[in-house]
C-alpha positions in Angstrom: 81.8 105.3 117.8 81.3 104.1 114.3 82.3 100.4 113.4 84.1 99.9 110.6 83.3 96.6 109.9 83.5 95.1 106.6 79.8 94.2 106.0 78.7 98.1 106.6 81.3 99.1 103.5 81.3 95.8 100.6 81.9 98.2 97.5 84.4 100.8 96.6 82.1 103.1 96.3 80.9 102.7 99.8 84.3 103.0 100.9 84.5 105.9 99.7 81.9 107.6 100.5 83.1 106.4 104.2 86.6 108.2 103.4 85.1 111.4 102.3 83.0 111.6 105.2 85.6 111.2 107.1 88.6 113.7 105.3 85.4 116.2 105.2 85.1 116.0 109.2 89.2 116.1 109.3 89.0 119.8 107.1 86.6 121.1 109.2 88.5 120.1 112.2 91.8 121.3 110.7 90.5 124.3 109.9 88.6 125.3 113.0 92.6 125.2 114.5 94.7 128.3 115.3 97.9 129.0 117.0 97.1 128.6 120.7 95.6 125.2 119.3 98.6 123.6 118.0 100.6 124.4 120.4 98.6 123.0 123.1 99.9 119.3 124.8 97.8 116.4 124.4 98.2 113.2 126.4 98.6 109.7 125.0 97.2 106.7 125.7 100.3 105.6 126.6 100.9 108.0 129.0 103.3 110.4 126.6 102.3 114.3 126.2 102.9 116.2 123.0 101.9 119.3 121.5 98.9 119.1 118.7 101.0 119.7 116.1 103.7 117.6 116.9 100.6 114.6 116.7 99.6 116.5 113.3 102.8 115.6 111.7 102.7 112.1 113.1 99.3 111.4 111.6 100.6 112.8 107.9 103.9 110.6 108.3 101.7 107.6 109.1 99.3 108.1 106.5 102.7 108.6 103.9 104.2 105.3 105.7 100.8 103.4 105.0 99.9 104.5 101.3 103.9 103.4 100.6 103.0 100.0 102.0 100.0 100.1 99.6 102.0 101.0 96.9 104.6 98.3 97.3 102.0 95.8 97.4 100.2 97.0 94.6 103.3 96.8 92.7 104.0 92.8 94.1 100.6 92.0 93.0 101.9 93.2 89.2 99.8 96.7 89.7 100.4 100.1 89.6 100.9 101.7 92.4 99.5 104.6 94.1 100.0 107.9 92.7 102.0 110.5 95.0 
């Protein structure tokens, strides 16, 4: 598993080149995905089972809850925030 620790990624641009890598494995994943797929159940670590794409609209919600909290910041700090 890759670390993500802060000395492996000091620059934006490092960081993103990181992200890209990442989205760009996420696509191909996505993509690779049909019907039978989604609907298959996945366990949690915590012992819950859901179907894939019940966990796929999780992760988007997440990621939507975590760029607002970027945003808000942004927009403590005096900055603009994130564009939707």
């Amino acid at each position: 598993m890759l670390a993500y620790t802060s000395n492996k990624f000091p620059t934006v641009v490092t960081i993103q080149s990181l992200l890209a890598s990442v989205h760009a494995q996420s696509i191909t994943y996505l993509r690779g995905l049909n019907d039978d797929d989604l609907s298959r159940s996945m366990a949690t670590a915590w012992g819950a089972t859901y179907a894939l794409v019940e966990m796929i609209g999780h992760l988007l919600e997440h990621e939507i809850y975590h760029r607002a909290e970027l945003s808000l910041i942004l927009g403590m700090l005096g900055r603009e925030g994130l564009n939707a």
